[in-house]
C-alpha positions in Angstrom: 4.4 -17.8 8.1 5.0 -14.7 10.1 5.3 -12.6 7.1 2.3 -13.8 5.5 0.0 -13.0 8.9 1.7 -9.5 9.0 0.2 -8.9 5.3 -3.4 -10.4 6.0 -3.8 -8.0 9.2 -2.1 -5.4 8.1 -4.5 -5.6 4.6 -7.2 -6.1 7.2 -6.4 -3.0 9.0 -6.2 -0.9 5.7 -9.2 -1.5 4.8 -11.3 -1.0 7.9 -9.4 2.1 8.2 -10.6 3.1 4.6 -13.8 2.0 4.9 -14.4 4.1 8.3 -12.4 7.0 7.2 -9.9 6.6 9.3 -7.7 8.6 6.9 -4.8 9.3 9.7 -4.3 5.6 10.1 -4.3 4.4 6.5 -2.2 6.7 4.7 0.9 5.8 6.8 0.2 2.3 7.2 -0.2 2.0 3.1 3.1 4.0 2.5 4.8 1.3 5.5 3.1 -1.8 3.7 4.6 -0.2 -0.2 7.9 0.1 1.1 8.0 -2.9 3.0 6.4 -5.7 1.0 5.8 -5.8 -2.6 2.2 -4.5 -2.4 0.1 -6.0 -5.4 -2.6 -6.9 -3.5 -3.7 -3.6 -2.6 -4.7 -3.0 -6.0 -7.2 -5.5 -5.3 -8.4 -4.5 -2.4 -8.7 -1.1 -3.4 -10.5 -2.3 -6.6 -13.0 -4.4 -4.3 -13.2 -0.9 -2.3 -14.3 1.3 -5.8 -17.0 -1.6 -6.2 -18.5 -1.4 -3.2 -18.8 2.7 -3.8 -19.3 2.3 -7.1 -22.5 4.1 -7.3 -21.3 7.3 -5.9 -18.3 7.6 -8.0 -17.2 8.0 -12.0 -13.5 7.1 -11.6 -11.9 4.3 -9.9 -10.2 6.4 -7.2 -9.2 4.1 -4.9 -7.6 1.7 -7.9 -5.7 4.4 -9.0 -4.4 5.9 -5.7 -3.5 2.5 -4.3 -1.5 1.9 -7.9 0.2 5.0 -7.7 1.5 3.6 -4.3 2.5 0.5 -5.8 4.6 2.2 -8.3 5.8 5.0 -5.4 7.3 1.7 -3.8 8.7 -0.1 -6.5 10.8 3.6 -7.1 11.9 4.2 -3.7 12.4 1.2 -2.3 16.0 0.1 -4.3 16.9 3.5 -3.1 16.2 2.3 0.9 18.8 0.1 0.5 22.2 0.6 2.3 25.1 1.1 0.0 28.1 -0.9 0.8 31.1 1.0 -0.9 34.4 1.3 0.9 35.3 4.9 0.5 39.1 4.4 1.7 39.9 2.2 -0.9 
């Protein structure tokens, strides 16, 4: 249950932070969110963000930068994980 609160606010956050530009607060918590839960459901959010601005822009730019995190986590994130080798044996 704890989890699942930590995803709605943090979602929450990211978006307000988008939607008042708050640039210097989103970016870090959207790479901390990608690494630490798998993140679909920004792609969501960040396609209910291009359809709100919709009229001022051509391309989908908040789809496709929110995707590219998604894949940016799905890369790094098997590297994050601690190797357990012995090396003496």
């Amino acid at each position: 249950m704890r989890t699942f609160l930590e995803r709605i606010v943090t979602t929450f956050v990211i978006a307000a932070a988008i939607f008042n530009a708050l640039w210097w607060l989103a970016v870090p918590l959207v790479l901390w969110y990608v690494v630490r839960f798998d993140a679909y459901e920004l792609i969501v959010v960040a396609f209910c963000i291009d359809i709100y601005f919709a009229p001022n822009h051509t391309w989908p730019y908040y789809t496709l930068v929110s995707a590219g995190f998604v894949l940016f986590g799905m890369v790094i994130r098997p590297r994050l994980r601690p190797h357990t080798t012995n090396f003496f044996s």
